[in-house]
KEVO-724410 format. One record per residue (C-alpha): residue in three letters; z, x, y. Coordinates in steps of 0.5 Angstrom, whole numbers, plus 500, padded with zeros to 3 digits. Each point is the difference from the previous one (the first is absolute). Layout:
REM residues N
AlaZXY/...
REM end
This chain:
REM residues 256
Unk665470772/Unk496494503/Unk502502507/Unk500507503/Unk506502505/Unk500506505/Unk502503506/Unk494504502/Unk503502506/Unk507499504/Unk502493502/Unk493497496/Unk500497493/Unk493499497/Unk500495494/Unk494498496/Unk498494496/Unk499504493/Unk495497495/Unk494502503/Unk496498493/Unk502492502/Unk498502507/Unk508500502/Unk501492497/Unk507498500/Unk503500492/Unk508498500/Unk501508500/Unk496501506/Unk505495503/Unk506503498/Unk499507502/Unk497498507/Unk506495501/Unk505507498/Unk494504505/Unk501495505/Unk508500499/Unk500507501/Unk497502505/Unk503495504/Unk507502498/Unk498507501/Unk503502508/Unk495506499/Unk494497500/Unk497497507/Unk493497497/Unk497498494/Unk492500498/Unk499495495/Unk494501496/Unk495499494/Unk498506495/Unk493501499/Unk494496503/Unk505493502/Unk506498503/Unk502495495/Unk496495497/Unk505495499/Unk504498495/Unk497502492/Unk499493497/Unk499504494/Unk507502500/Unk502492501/Unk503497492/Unk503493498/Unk508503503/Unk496501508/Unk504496504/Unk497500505/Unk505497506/Unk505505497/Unk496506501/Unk497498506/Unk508498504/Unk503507496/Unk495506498/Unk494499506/Unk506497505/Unk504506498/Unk495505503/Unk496495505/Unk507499503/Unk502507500/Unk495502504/Unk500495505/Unk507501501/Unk501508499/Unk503502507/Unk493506501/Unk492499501/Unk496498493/Unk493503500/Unk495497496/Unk494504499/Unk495496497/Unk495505496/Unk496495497/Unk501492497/Unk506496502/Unk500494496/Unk505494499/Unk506503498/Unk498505503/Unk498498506/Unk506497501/Unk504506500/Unk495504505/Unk501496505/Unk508499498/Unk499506503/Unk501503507/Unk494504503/Unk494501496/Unk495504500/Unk493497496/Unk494505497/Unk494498502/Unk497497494/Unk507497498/Unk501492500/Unk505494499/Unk499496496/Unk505493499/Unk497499492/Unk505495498/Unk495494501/Unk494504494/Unk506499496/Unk502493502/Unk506502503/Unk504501507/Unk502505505/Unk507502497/Unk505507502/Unk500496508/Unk493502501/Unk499491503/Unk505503505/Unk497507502/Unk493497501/Unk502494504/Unk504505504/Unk494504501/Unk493497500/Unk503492501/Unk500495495/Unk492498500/Unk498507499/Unk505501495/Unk499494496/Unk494502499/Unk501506498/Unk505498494/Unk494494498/Unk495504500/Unk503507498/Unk494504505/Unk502507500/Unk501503508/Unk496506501/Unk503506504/Unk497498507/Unk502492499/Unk507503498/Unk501503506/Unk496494504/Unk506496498/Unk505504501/Unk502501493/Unk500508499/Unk502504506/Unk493506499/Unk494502496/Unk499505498/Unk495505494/Unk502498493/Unk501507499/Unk505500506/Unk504494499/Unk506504498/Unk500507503/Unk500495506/Unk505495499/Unk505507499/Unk499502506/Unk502494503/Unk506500496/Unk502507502/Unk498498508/Unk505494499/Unk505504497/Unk501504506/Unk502493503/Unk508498501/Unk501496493/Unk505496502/Unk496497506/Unk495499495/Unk503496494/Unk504496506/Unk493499502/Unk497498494/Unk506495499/Unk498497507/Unk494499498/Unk501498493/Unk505495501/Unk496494502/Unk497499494/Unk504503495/Unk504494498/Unk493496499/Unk497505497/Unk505499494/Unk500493500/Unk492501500/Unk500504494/Unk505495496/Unk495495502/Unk494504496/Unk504502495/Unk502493499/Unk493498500/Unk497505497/Unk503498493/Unk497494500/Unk493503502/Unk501505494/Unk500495495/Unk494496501/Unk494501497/Unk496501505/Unk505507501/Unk499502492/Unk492499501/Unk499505506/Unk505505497/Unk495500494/Unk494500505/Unk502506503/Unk502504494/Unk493497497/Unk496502507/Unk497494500/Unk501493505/Unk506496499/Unk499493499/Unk505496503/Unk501492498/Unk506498504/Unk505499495/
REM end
């Protein structure tokens, strides 16, 4: 399985990105079993926190371009299989914790700050690394950036693909704690099972308080990526940086 799910101990779900030899880097499988992971756990009445995290050494790496074939749809995937798990957990009526283990890139990053709460190891990043590819933010992250650092700090991010260490994460209000890499997940547990002995209906209400405001355009800004995304993936400069990055080696980008 590409996505591992447990119930550790009452009322908590731990689900674990689970293909730590591509550093947790979302294929189509990896998608869809997070979409049927997030699903379930929001469905499930007994389940009161969830713990998002990544096996191995990272969270996720992004998405695995070396899963991308000549049928990658790009707008599609994005609005169906990525939404799908990104709006189940932006809209599940229970706290999703992200306990980022290390790396958090694109995709990846996205999906960690989808997310409720994080707790962020201390030699972990973020990273926006869609522009070394020459492409754009996608799955809502122009949006979840915007909101939470202001647009020139987050542009400059997505334009520069800059990875935001653990101290300046928390600086910025991007990650809630910081803690020992060995600690990340032990901890953000303990912060579940604490939140499970919190009344669950005030807390999904208040989730859906607080979340309303930019539900509607985080949908809209997602389709928007999606939508642009496909024009970026078919131009040469995104071809060039995705053969630079398998060959380990500077991009040359031309503009066309």
């Amino acid at each position: 399985m590409t996505v591992n799910y447990e119930t550790p101990s009452d009322g908590v779900c731990l689900i674990t990105l689970n293909r730590p030899d591509k550093l947790n880097a979302f294929n189509r499988q990896m998608r869809l079993d997070l979409m049927d992971a997030t699903r379930q756990a929001s469905a499930d009445a007994d389940i009161r926190v969830v713990v998002l995290t990544g096996a191995g050494r990272g969270f996720s790496a992004g998405a695995d371009i070396s899963a991308v074939d000549d049928k990658y749809n790009v707008e599609d995937i994005l609005n169906t299989e990525y939404g799908g798990f990104l709006s189940a957990i932006a809209t599940m009526p229970k706290p999703v914790i992200a306990a980022i283990n290390g790396p958090a890139a694109g995709i990846g990053m996205t999906t960690a700050l989808s997310c409720d709460l994080r707790v962020m190891g201390e030699d972990a990043y973020l990273m926006s690394a869609f522009a070394n590819i020459g492409l754009v933010p996608d799955g809502g992250l122009s949006l979840l950036l915007t909101q939470q650092i202001g647009y020139a700090r987050a542009y400059q991010l997505a334009i520069e693909a800059e990875k935001v260490d653990a101290a300046r994460a928390l600086e910025w209000g991007l990650v809630n704690r910081i803690v020992a890499n060995a600690d990340v997940l032990e901890n953000a547990l303990d912060w579940a099972r604490s939140l499970t002995q919190r009344a669950p209906t005030a807390m999904a209400l208040t989730k859906r308080t607080f979340r309303a405001a930019a539900q509607s355009e985080l949908r809209k800004a997602m389709a928007n990526e999606a939508m642009v995304q496909r024009t970026a993936i078919a131009t040469e400069d995104c071809a060039e940086g995705v053969r630079a990055l398998l060959e380990k080696r500077q991009p040359v980008f031309k503009g066309k």
